[in-house]
Each structure stands twice: as C-alpha cells, then as structure tokens.
C-alpha positions as CSV (number, residue, x, y, z in Angstrom):
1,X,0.0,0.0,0.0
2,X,1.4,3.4,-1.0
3,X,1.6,6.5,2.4
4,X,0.5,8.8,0.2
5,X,-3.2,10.1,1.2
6,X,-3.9,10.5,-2.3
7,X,-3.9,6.3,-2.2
8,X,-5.2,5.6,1.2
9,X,-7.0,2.7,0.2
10,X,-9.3,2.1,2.9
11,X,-9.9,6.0,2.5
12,X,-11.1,6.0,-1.1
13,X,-13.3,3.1,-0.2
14,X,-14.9,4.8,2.6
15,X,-15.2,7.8,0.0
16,X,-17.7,5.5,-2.0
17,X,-19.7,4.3,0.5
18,X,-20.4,7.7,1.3
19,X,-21.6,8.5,-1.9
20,X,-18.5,10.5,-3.5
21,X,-17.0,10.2,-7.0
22,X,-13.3,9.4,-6.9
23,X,-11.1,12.8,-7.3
24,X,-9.3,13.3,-9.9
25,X,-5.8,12.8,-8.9
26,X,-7.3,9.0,-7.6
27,X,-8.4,8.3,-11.4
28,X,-5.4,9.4,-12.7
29,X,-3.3,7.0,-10.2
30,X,-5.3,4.4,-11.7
31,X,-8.0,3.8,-9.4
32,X,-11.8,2.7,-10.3
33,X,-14.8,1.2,-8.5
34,X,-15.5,-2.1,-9.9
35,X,-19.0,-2.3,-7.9
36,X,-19.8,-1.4,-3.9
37,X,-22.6,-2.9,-2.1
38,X,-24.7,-1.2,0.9
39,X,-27.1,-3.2,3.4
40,X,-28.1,-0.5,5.8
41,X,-30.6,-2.4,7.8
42,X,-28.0,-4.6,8.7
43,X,-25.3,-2.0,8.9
44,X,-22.9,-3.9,6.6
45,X,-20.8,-2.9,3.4
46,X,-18.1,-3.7,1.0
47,X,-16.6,-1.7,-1.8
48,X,-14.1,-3.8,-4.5
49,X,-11.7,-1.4,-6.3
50,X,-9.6,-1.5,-9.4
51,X,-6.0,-0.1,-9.5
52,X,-4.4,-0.1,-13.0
53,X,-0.8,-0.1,-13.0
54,X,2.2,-1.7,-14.3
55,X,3.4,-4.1,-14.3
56,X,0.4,-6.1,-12.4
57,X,-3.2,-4.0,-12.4
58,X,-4.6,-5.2,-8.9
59,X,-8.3,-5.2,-7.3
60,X,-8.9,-4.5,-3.6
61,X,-12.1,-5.7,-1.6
62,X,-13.2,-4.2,1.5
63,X,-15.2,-5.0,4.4
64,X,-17.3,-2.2,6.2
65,X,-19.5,-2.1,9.5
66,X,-21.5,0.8,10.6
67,X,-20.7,1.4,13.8
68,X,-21.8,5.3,14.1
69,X,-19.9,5.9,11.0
70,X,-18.7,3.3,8.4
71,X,-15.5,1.6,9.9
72,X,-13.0,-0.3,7.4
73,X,-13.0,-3.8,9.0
74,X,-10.4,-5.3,6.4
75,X,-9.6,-6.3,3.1
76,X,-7.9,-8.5,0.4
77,X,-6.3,-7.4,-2.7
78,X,-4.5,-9.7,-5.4
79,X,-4.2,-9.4,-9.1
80,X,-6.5,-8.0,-11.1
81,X,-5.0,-9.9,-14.2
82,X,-7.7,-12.0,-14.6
83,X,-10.9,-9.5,-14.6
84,X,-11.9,-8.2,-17.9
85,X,-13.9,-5.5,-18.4
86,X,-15.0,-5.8,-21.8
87,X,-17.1,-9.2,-23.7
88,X,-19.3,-10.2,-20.6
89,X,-19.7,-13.9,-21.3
90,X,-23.2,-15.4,-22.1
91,X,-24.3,-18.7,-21.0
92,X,-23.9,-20.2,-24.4
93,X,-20.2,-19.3,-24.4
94,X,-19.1,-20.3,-21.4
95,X,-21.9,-22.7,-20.1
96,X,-20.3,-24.0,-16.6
97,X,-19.8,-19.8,-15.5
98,X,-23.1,-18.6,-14.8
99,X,-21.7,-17.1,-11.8
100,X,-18.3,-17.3,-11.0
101,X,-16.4,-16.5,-7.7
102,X,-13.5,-14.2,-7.6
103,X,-13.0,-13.1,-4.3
104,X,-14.4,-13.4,-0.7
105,X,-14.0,-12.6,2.8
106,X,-15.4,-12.6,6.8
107,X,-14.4,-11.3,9.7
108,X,-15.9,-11.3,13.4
109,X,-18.4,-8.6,14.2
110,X,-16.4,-5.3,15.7
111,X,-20.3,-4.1,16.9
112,X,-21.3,-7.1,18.4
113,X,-17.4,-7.5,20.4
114,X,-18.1,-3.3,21.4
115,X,-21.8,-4.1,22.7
116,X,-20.5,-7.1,24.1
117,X,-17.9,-5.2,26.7
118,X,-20.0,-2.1,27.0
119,X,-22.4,-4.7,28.9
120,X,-19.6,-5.9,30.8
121,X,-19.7,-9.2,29.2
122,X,-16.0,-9.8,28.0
123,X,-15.3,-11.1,24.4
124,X,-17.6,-13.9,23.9
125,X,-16.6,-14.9,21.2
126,X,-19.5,-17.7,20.3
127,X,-21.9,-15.3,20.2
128,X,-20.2,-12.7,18.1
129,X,-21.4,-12.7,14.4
130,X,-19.4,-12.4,10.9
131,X,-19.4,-9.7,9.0
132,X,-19.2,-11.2,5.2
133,X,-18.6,-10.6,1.5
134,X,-18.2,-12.0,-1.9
135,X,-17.5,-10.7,-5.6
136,X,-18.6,-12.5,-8.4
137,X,-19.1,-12.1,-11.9
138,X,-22.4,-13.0,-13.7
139,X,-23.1,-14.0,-17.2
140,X,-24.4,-11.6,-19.9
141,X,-28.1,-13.2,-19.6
142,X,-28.3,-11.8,-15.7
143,X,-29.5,-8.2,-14.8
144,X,-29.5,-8.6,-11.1
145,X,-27.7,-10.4,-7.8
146,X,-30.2,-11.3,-5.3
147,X,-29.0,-12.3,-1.8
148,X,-31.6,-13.3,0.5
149,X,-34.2,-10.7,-0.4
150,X,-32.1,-7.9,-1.2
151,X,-31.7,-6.7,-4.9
152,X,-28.2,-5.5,-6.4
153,X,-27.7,-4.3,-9.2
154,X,-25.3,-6.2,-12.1
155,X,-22.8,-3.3,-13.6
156,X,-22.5,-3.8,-17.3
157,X,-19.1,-5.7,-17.1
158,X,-20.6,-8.3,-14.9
159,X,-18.7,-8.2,-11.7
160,X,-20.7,-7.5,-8.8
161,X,-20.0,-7.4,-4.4
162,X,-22.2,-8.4,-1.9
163,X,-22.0,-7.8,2.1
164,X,-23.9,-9.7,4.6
165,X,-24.0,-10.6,8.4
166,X,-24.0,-14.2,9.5
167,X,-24.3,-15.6,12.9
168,X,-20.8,-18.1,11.9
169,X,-18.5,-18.1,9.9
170,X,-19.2,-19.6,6.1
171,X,-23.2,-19.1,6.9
172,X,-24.1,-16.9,4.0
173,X,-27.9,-16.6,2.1
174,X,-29.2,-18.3,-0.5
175,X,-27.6,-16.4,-3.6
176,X,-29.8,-16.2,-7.1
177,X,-29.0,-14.5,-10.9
178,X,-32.1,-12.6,-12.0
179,X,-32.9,-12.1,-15.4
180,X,-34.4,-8.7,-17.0
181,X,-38.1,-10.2,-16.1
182,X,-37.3,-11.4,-12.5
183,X,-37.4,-15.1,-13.0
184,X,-34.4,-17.1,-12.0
185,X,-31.2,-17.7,-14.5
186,X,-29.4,-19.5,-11.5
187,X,-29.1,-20.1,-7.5
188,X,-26.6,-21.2,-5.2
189,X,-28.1,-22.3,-1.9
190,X,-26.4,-21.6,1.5
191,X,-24.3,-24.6,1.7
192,X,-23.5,-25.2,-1.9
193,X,-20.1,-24.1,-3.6
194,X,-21.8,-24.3,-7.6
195,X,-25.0,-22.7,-9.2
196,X,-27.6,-24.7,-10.5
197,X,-27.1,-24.1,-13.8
198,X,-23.6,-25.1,-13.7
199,X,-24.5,-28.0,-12.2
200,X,-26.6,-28.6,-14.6
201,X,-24.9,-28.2,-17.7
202,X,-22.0,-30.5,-15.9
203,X,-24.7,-33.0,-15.4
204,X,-25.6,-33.2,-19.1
205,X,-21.7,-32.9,-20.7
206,X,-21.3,-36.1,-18.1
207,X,-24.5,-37.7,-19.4
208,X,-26.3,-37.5,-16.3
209,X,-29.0,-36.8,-14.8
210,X,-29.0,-36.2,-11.4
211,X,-25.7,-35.6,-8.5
212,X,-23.6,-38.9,-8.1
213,X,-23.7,-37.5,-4.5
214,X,-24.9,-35.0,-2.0
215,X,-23.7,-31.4,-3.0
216,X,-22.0,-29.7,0.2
C-alpha cells in the first residue's frame, strides 16, 4: 500500500460508500470502483476497487460495518490480471460460468465484540457474528444479484459485491441471478459451492441426470 493520502485505500473506499465520486488525482493514479454494495438495515458494506498499473493491475475488496460511521473492518487485494472488463460472457459461451467466484471474505463482528464489553460481558466470542462478503461475476443473460431478499444491481461488465452478516462463519444466504423479467437464471443455496445451472450443464456434458452425491 502506497503513504501517500492520495492512495489511502481504505480512505477511497470509505469515500464510496459515502456517496463520492473518486477525485481526480485518484483516477489518474489508476483507481476505479469495480462495484460497492450497501445493506443499511443490517449496517454492513463492502466496496471492490480496481487499481491499474504496471506491471500487475490489482483489485482490492473491502469490508465495512457501521458502527456510528462506516468503519473499514479489512480487506484483500490480489491481481487483477484476470478480470476483464470488456465481452461479458453469455451462457452459451461459457456454459459451466453462470456465476463465477472471484474473491471473498469474513471477519468477526467489531459491533457485536463493542456491545459485548460495554455490557460488561468480555469477548464472547461464540456469540459474536461475521461480517461477510463475496464478488462475483455474472453472465451476460443476468441483470441482477439477489441475496436473501435484497436486490443489487449487475454493472454492465458483470462483476458485482455483496455484504452480509451471519451468525458463523461460512453461513451466508441463499444467492440467485435474475434475469431482466425477475425469474431465476441461477441459484446457489447456503451450503452449496456451484450454481444450478452449472451444475446442470456439468450433469448433461457427463450424461447424467441427477448428482452422483450430496452437493456440500
């Protein structure tokens, strides 16, 4: 991470989720939002950044918790060789990536560890929740992310973040693409690691017709 304030990453993240444009001197070091999710009934956040650069372009995903204001929890960054902004895949071109995982996170609640010892009760740390988040990329045929029974948006190139608060860690809600008329392209269930279209398609190449096991 560079010192400069001008780079602060967890600064330009928290200038997002506040509703700011990046400044200029930020896009000209390279920097770009690649999506940013916001759950305010459940006081949770991520933003997932692009910096261009050379000789490695690299993407950075954050975690946020409101705790009064939004508070940068943590986050991962790794190369950002791999994304491409341009030819969203369809279904037809790339059958087993309806939704593909890129990157993902959790960390232990901050809120419930402060309201924890402001009622004197230590860190218990069983019944302190996660604070979660995942970035995927959708195919062309999907025009929104729902998780649980919130709605996000899917930016033209396809990747898209998602924040959520689970009571352990690797609990997360049931995860569905949304074509443009609301019906269902694909889901993932809580406990399952591959959408069902996927699966699907997998299935058929294999000439089968059904899992040669139970899906966990």
């Amino acid at each position: 991470m560079r010192n400069s304030s001008r780079n602060d990453l967890g600064a330009i993240a928290r200038r997002i989720l506040l509703g700011d444009q990046l400044t200029v001197s930020q896009r000209l070091a390279g920097f770009s939002v690649l999506s940013s999710d916001v759950d305010e009934a459940r006081a949770v956040a991520a933003v997932w950044l692009l910096q261009a650069g050379s000789p490695d372009p690299t993407e950075h995903a954050f975690q946020f918790e409101r705790i009064g204001s939004w508070r940068c929890l943590g986050w991962s960054s790794g190369s950002a060789r791999i994304l491409s902004l341009t030819g969203r895949p369809s279904i037809a071109s790339a059958p087993a990536g309806a939704i593909e995982l890129f990157t993902s996170g959790s960390i232990r609640s901050r809120l419930d560890r402060e309201r924890q010892s402001a009622g004197g009760y230590g860190d218990l740390a069983d019944s302190t929740g996660w604070v979660a988040y995942a970035g995927f990329r959708l195919a062309a045929e999907a025009e929104t992310l729902q998780l649980g029974e919130r709605l996000i948006r899917i930016p033209d190139h396809g990747y898209v973040i998602a924040a959520w608060r689970s009571p352990a860690a690797g609990v997360r809600p049931p995860i569905a693409a949304l074509r443009k008329d609301g019906s269902p392209l694909t889901v993932i269930g809580p406990n399952e690691h591959m959408d069902s279209l996927s699966w699907k398609n997998i299935l058929t190449a294999l000439g089968e017709e059904s899992p040669p096991g139970p899906r966990k």
